[in-house]
C-alpha positions in Angstrom: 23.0 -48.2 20.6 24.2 -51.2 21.9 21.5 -53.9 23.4 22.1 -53.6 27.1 21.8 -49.7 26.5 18.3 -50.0 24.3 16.8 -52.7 26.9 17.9 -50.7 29.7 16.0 -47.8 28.3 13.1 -50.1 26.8 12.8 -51.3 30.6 12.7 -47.7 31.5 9.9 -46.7 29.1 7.5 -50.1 30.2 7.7 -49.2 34.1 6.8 -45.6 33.0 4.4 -46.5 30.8 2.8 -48.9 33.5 2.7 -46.7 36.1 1.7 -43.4 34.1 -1.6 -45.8 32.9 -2.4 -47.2 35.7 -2.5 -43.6 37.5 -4.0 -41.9 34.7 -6.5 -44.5 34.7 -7.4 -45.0 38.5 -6.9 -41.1 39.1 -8.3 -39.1 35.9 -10.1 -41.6 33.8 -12.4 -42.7 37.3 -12.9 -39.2 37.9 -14.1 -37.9 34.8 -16.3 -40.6 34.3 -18.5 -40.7 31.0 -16.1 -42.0 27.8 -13.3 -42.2 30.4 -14.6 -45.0 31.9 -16.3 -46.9 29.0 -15.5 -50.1 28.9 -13.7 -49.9 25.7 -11.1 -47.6 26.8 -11.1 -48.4 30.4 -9.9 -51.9 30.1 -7.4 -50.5 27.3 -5.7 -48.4 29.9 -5.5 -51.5 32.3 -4.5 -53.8 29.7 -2.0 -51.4 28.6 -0.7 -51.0 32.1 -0.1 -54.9 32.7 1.3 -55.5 29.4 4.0 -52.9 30.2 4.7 -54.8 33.4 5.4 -57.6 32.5 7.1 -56.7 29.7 9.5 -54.8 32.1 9.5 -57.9 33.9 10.4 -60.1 31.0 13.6 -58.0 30.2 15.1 -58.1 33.5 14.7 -61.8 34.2 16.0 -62.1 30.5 13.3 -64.0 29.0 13.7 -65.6 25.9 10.2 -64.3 25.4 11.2 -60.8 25.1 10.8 -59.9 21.8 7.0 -61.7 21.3 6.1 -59.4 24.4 7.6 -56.5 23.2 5.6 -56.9 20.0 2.7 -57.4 21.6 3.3 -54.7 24.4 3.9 -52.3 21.6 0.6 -53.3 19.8 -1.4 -52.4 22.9 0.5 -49.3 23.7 0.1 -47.5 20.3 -3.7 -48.6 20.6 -4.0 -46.9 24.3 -2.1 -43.9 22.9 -4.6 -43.6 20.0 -7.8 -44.1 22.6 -6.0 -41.7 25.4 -5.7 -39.0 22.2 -8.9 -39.3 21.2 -10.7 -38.5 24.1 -8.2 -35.6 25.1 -6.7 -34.4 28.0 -4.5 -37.1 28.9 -0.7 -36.1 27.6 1.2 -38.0 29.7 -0.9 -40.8 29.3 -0.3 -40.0 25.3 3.0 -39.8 25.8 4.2 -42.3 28.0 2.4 -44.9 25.6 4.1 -43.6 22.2 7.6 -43.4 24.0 7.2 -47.4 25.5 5.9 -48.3 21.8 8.4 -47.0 20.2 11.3 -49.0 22.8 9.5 -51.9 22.2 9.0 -52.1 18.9 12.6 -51.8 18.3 13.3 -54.6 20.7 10.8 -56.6 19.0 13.1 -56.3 15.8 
């Protein structure tokens, strides 16, 4: 896979990940209430969604900064996976994060 093809598909996987958090958060997680909305996991779930924008972001400008945000945006997406698992019912949510981990971490490397 050459780099243009893996960042292309990296970028791909952030805005996902970004906008499949932000919705599951805003739209299931506010709903549900109880552990859904515990702080803990809450802020996760928005942390998770920025991190995956501006990591998106990053890539297209072509920031020399890439690969520390990719790191990091890989840290916080395997972590939001984990949380998202844990309480159940969120899939996509599951998903979405493993999938833009995954991109990222390999972009880190």
């Amino acid at each position: 896979m050459s780099h243009m093809t893996m960042n292309s598909a990296c970028i791909d996987n952030c805005s996902t990940c970004h906008k499949t958090c932000l919705q599951t958060a805003m739209m299931h997680c506010l709903n549900m209430g109880g552990k859904h909305v515990e702080a803990a996991h809450f802020r996760l779930m928005l942390d998770c969604a920025k991190i995956c924008e501006t990591s998106a972001h990053l890539q297209l400008s072509g920031s020399k900064y890439c690969a520390d945000i990719c790191k990091v945006c890989a840290e916080i997406c395997t972590a939001c996976a984990d949380s998202c698992e844990e309480l159940g019912g969120m899939d996509e949510c599951v998903t979405a994060c493993r999938k833009c981990a995954e991109s990222c971490a390999a972009m880190a490397a």
